[in-house]
Structures are given as C-alpha cells and as structure tokens.
Short mmCIF file of the C-alpha atoms (twelve columns), coordinates in Angstrom:
data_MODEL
# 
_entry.id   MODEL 
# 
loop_
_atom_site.group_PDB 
_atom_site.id 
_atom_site.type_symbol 
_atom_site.label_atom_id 
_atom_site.label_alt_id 
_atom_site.label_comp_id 
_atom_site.label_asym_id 
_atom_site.label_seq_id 
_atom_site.Cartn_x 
_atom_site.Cartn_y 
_atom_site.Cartn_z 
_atom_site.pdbx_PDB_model_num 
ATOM 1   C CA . UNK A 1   56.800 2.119  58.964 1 
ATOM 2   C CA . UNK A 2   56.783 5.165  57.071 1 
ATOM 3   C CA . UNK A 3   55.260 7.248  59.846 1 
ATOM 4   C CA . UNK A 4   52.191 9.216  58.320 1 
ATOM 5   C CA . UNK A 5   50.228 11.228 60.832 1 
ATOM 6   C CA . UNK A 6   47.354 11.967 58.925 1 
ATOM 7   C CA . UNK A 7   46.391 15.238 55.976 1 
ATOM 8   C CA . UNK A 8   48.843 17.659 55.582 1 
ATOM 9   C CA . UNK A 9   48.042 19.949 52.615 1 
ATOM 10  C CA . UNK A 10  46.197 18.888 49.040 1 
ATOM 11  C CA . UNK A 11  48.212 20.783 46.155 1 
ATOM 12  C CA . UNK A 12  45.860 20.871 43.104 1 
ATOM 13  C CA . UNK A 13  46.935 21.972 39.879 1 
ATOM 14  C CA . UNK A 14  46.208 25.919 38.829 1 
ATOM 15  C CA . UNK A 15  47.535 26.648 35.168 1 
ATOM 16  C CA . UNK A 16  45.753 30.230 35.753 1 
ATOM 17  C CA . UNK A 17  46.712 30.676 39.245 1 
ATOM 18  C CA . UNK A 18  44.722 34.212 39.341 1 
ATOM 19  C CA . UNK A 19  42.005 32.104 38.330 1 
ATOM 20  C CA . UNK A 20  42.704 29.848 40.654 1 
ATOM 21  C CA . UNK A 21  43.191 32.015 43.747 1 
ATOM 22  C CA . UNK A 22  39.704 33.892 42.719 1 
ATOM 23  C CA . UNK A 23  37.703 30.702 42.650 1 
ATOM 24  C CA . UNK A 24  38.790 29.410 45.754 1 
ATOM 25  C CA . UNK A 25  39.414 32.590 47.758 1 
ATOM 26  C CA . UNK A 26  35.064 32.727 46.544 1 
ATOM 27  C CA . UNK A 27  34.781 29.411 47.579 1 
ATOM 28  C CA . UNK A 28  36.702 29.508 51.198 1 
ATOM 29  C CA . UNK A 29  35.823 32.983 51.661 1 
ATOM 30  C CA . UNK A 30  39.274 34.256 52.219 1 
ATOM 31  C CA . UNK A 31  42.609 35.283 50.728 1 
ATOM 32  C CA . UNK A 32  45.670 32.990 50.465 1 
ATOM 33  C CA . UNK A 33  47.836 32.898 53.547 1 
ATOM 34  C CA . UNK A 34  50.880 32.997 51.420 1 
ATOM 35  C CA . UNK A 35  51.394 33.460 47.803 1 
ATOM 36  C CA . UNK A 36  54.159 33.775 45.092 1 
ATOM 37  C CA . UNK A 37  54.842 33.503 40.996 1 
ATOM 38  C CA . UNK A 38  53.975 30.402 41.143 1 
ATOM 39  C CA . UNK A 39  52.244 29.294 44.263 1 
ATOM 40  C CA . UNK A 40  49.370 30.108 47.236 1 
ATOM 41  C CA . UNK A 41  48.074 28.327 50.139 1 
ATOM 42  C CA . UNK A 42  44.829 28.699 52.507 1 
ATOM 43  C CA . UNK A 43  44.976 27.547 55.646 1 
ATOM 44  C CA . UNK A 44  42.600 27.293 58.366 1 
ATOM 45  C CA . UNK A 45  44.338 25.456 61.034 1 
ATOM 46  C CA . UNK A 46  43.235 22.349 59.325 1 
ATOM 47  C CA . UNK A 47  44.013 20.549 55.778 1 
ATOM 48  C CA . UNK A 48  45.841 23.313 53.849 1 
ATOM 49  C CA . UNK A 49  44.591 24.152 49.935 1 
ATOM 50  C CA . UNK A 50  47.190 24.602 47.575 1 
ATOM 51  C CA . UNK A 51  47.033 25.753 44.040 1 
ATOM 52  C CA . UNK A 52  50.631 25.461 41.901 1 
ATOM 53  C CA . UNK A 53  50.902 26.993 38.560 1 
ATOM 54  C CA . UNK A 54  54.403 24.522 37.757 1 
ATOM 55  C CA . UNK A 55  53.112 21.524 36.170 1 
ATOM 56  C CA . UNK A 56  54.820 18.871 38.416 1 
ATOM 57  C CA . UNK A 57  50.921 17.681 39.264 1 
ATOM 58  C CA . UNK A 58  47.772 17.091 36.847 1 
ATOM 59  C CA . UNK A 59  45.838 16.110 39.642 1 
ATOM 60  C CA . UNK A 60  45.422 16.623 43.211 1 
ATOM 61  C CA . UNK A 61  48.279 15.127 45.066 1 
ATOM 62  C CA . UNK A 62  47.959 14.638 49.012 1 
ATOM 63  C CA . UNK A 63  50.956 15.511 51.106 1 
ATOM 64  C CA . UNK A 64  50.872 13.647 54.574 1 
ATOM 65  C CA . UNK A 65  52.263 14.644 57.961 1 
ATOM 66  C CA . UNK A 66  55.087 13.690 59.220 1 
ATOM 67  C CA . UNK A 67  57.476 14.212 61.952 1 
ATOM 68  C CA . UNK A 68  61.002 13.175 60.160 1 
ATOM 69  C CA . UNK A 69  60.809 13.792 56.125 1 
ATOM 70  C CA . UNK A 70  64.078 11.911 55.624 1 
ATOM 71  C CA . UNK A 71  62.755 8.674  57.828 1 
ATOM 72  C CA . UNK A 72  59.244 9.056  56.636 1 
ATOM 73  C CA . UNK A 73  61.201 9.182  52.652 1 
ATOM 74  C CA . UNK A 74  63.492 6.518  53.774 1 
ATOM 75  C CA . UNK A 75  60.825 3.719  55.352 1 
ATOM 76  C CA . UNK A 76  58.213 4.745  52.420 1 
ATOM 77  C CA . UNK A 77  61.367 3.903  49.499 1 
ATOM 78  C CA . UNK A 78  62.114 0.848  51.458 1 
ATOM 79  C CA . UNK A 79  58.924 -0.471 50.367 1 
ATOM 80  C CA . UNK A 80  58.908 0.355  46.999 1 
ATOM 81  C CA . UNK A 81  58.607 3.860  46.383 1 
ATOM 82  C CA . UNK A 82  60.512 6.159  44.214 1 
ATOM 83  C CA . UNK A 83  61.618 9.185  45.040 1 
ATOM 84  C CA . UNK A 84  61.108 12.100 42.490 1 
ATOM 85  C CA . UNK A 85  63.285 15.039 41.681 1 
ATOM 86  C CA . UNK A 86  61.493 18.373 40.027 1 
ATOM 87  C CA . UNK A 87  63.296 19.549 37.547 1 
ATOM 88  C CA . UNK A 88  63.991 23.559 36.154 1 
ATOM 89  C CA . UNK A 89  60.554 23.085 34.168 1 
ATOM 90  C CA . UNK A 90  58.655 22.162 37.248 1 
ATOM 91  C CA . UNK A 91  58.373 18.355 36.185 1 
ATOM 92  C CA . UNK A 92  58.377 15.599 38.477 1 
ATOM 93  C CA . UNK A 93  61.087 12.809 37.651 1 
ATOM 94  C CA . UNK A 94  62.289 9.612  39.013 1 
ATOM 95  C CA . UNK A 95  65.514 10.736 41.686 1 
ATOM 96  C CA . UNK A 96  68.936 9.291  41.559 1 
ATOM 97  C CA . UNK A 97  68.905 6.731  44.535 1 
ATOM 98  C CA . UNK A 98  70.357 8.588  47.267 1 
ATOM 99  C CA . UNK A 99  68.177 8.393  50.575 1 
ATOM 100 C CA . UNK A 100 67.458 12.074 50.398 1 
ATOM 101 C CA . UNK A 101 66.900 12.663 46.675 1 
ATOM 102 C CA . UNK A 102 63.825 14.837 46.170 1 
ATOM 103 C CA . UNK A 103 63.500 16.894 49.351 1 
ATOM 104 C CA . UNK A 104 63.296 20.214 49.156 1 
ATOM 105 C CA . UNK A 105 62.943 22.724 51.948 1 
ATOM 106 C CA . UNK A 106 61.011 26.053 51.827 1 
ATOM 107 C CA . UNK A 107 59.103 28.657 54.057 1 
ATOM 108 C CA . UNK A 108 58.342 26.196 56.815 1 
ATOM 109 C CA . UNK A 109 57.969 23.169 55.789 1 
ATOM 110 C CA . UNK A 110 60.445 20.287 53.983 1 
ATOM 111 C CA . UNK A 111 58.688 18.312 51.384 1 
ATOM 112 C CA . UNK A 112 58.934 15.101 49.428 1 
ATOM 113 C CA . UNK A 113 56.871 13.923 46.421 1 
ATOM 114 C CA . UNK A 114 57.810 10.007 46.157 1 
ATOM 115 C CA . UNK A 115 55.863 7.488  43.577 1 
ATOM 116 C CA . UNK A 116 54.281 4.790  45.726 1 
ATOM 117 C CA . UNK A 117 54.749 0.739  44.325 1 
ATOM 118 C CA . UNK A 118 51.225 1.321  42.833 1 
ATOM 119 C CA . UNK A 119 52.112 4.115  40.681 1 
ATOM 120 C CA . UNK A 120 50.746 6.506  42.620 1 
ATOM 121 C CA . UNK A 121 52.337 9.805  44.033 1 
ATOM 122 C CA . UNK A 122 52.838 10.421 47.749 1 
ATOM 123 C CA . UNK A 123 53.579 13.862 49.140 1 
ATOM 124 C CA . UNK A 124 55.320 13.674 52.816 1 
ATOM 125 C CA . UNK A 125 55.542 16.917 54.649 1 
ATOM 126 C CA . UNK A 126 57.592 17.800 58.189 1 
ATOM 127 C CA . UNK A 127 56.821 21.555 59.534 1 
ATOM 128 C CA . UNK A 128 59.892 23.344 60.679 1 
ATOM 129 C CA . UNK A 129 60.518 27.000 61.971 1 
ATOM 130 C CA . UNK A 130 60.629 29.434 59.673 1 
ATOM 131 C CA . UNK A 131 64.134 31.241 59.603 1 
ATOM 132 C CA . UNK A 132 64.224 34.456 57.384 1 
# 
C-alpha cells in the first residue's frame, strides 16, 4: 500500500515563468506564496499550483500526499515503479535502485517523482517543518 492521502500540489510546466506567474497570479487573483529562479507556488489551503521553469515535466504532473515519502516511495517501487533522479539540467531520469533514490528535500516539504508500471509519472509529497 503505497499510502496516498489524496492532492497535494499540480506542478505544470512554465518555460516563461514571468509569464507564467502573470497568467495565473490573473487567473487566481493573487501573488505566489513562494517564488525563486526557477520556481513559484499558490496556495490556498487547498491543492497547491506550481509553475517550474526546469524542464523535468512537459505536462502537468500530480504530486500526492503522503505521510512517510520513503514508505510511500518504497510500497509504490514495490509494485513496479521507478524511481527518477533529476539531473544538473533539470531532467528527470530513471534512479539507481537504492530505496531512497530520487528524494529530495526542500523548504517544507520532501518530494519524489517515481514512473508508475504504466509509464506514467507519480509525484509523492510528505510536509515537514521548515528549519532555516
């Protein structure tokens, strides 16, 4: 059981992320709730919206909640998932085995992007304090 509690955050691509950030700050009618170089999120205490210029997605890609990212990783390769790795370009790319290959931790949140059995990608994400 891979332990998916429901919409986390959808991540869709922005190669202009100005452009990006415009349109849906127009569309939401607010700013981002964080931003960087290459990133920016809007939250509203539901399903976060986030826009990445790094080209490790084409498409939307869902990230789930969950409440352990290394058991949630674990049970979802167990059943035939892959586990991906982002390389220094920003590209997604099959991991090297290891149970925890491919998550990452940043500002609040540890993340996974694994390719399901179907071909599809998963994205798992497990909230955790923010330490500065």
């Amino acid at each position: 059981m891979s332990g998916l509690n429901g919409v986390h955050l959808v991540v869709y691509p922005a190669r202009d992320l100005e452009a990006g950030i415009a349109a849906w700050s127009a569309t939401l009618g607010r700013e981002p709730a964080y931003r960087n170089a290459d990133y920016a999120t809007f939250t509203d205490g539901g399903v976060e919206i986030g826009l990445s210029r790094l080209p490790w997605v084409d498409h939307p890609l869902v990230f789930f909640k969950v409440d352990d990212v290394e058991k949630a990783h674990g049970a979802l390769v167990a059943s035939g998932a892959t586990a991906l790795v982002q390389d220094g370009e920003g590209v997604l790319h099959p991991g090297d085995g290891a149970a925890s290959s491919g998550i990452v931790d940043v500002p609040g949140r540890r993340l996974a992007v694994l390719k399901a059995a179907d071909g599809n990608l998963v994205g798992i994400a497990q909230d955790v304090p923010v330490s500065w």
